[in-house]
matplotlib code that plots the C-alpha trace (Angstrom):
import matplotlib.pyplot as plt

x = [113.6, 116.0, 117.5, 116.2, 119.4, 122.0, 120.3, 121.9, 119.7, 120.6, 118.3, 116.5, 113.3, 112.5, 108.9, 106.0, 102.0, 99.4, 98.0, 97.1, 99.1, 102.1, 104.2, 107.4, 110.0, 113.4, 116.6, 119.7, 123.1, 124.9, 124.4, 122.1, 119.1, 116.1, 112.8, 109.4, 107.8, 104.6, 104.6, 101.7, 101.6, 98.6, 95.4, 95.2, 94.6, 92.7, 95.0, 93.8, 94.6, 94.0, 94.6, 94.6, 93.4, 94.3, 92.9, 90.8, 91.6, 89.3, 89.7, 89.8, 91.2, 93.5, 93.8, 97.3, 98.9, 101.0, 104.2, 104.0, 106.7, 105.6, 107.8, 107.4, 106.7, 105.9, 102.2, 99.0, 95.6, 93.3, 89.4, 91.2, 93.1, 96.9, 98.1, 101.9, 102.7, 103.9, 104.0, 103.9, 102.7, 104.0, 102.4, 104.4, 103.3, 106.1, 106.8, 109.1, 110.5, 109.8, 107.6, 106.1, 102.2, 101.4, 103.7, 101.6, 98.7, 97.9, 99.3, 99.1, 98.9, 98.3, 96.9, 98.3, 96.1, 95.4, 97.2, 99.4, 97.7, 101.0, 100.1, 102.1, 102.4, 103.8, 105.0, 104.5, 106.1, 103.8, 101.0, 100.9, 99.2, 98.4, 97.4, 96.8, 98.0, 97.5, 100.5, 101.7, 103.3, 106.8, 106.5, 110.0, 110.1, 113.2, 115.0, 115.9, 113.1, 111.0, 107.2, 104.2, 101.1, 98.2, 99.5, 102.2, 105.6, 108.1, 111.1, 110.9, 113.0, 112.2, 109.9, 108.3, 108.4, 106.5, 109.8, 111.8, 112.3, 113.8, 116.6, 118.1, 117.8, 114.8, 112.3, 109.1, 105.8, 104.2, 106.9, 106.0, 103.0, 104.0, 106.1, 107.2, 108.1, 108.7, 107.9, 110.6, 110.3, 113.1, 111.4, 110.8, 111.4, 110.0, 110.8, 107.4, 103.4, 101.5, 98.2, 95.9, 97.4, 95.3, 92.8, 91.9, 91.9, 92.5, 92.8, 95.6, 96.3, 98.6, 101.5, 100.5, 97.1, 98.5, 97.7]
y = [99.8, 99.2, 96.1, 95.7, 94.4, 96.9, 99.4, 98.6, 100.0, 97.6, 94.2, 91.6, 90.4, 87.2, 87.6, 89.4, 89.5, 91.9, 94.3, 97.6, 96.7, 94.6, 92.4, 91.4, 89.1, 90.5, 89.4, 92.4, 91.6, 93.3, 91.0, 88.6, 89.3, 88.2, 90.3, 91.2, 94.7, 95.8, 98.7, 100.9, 101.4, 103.2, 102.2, 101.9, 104.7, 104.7, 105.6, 106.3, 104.3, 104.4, 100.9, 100.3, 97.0, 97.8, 101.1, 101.4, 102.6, 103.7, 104.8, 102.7, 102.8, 100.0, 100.4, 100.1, 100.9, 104.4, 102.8, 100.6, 101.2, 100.7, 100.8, 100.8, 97.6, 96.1, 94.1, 95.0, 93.1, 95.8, 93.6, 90.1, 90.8, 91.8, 94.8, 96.3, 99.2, 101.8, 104.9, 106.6, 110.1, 111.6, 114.4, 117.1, 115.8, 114.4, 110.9, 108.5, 105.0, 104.3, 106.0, 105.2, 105.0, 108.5, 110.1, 108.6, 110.7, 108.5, 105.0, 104.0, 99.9, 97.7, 94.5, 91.4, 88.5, 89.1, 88.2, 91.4, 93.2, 93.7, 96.0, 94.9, 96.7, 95.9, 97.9, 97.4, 100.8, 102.9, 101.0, 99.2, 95.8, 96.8, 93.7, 93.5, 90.2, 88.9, 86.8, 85.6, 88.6, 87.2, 86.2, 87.7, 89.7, 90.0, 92.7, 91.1, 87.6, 86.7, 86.1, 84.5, 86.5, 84.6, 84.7, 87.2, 86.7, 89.2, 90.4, 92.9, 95.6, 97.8, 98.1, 100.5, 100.2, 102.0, 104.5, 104.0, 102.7, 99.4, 98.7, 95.9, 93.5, 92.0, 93.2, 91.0, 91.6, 93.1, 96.5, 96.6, 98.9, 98.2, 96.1, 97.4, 94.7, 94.5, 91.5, 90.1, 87.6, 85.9, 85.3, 81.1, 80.1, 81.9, 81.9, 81.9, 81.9, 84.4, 83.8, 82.1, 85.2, 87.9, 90.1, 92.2, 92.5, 96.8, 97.6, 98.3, 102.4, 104.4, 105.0, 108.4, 107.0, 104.3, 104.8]
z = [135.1, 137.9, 139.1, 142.9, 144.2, 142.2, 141.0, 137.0, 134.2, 131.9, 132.3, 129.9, 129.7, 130.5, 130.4, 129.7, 130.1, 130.4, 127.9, 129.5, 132.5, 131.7, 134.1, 133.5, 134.8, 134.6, 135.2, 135.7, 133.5, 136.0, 139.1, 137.4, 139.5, 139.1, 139.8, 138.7, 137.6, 136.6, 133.8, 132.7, 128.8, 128.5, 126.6, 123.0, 120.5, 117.1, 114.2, 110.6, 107.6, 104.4, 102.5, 99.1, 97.1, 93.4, 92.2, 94.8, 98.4, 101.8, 104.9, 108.3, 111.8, 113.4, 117.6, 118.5, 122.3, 122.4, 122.9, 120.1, 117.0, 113.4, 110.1, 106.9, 105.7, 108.6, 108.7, 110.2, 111.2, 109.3, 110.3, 109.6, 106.6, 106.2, 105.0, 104.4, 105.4, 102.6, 103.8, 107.8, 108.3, 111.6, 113.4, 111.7, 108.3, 107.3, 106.1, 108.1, 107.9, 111.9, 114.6, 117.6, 117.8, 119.8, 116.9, 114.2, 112.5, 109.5, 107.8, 104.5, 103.6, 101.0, 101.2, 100.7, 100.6, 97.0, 93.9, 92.3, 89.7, 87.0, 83.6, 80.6, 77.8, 74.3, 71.8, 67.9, 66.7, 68.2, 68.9, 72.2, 73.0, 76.8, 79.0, 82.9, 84.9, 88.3, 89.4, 92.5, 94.9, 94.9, 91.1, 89.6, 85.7, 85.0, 82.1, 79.2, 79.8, 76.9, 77.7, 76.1, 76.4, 74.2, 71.3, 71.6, 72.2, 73.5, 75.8, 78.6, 77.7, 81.2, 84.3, 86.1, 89.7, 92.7, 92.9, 90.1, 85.9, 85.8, 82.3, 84.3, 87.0, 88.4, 90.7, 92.4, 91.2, 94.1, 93.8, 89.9, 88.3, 84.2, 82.7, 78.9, 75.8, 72.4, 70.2, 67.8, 64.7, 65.9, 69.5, 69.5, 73.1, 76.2, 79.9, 81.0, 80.0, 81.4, 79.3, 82.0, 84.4, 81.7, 84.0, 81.7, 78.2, 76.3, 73.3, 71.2, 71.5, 70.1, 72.7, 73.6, 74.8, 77.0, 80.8]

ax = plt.figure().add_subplot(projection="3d")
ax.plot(x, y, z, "-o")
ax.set_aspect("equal")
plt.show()
């Protein structure tokens, strides 16, 4: 885009509207020029997704316009609902933090207009007390906080996060697949109760069985 008057490269948009055909009011910051331009973007194309709810994931498509960028982490409209972006899958098959649409062959997504699903799992010596939760996405565990679980007390010694072990820190529940505890007799006060959070309800397995 040239400026009319001084032929500058470098102008701003003021505005924009238009899909398929877009027109846009621009002013030059060379001369300070003010004109209008109408730019073709194309139609839009159908990418694949594949978006995950839990344990369970299927495929879809989302229509998106060529020029478009996406990133990782960035939100989608996938048939009313959001979903993050967690992984992009260029052309060449490899994985990237940023492409533009036409580069794109598939996105993965989670969504995130459910609670996070958080396994916990204490250990007795051996045996472990294994517990799912749903909490808020932007709940917070933290290393070293001690947590009421029924009738179970106990402080989180690590965490296991989507792409990396946690002994320290703090990390939001939404990144986290297990937390790990161990109970303690001296245990009296706790930092929060998660017992009304329970989803579901194992067994206790020996630690070579846990999932």
């Amino acid at each position: 885009m040239k400026c009319t008057v001084c032929g500058s490269e470098s102008c701003e948009i003021l505005k924009s509207k238009g899909k398929i055909s877009k027109e846009l009011l621009l002013k030059c910051n060379e001369c300070g020029n003010v004109f209008r331009e109408i730019v073709e973007v194309g139609k839009p194309v159908e990418v694949r997704v594949v978006v995950s709810e839990y344990e369970s994931s299927h495929k879809t498509s989302v229509k998106l316009f060529p020029d478009e960028f996406l990133e990782f982490e960035g939100v989608l409209d996938l048939d009313g609902r959001p979903a993050e972006i967690t992984s992009i899958e260029n052309k060449k098959g490899g994985r990237v933090m940023v492409a533009p649409v036409s580069e794109i062959d598939t996105i993965w997504a989670n969504y995130i207009d459910t609670p996070a699903r958080v396994g916990i799992s204490v250990d007795y010596g051996g045996r472990i007390l294994s517990r799912k939760v749903e909490v808020d996405r932007e709940f917070e565990f933290t290393i070293g906080d001690v947590v009421k679980l029924g009738n179970v007390l106990f402080k989180i010694r690590a965490m296991n996060t989507q792409d990396r072990k946690m002994r320290k820190g703090f990390a939001k529940a939404f990144v986290i697949k297990r937390v790990y505890g161990r109970p303690g007799d001296d245990l009296k006060r706790y930092d929060y109760d998660l017992t009304s959070k329970i989803f579901e309800v194992n067994n206790v397995v020996d630690s070579n069985e846990e999932k």
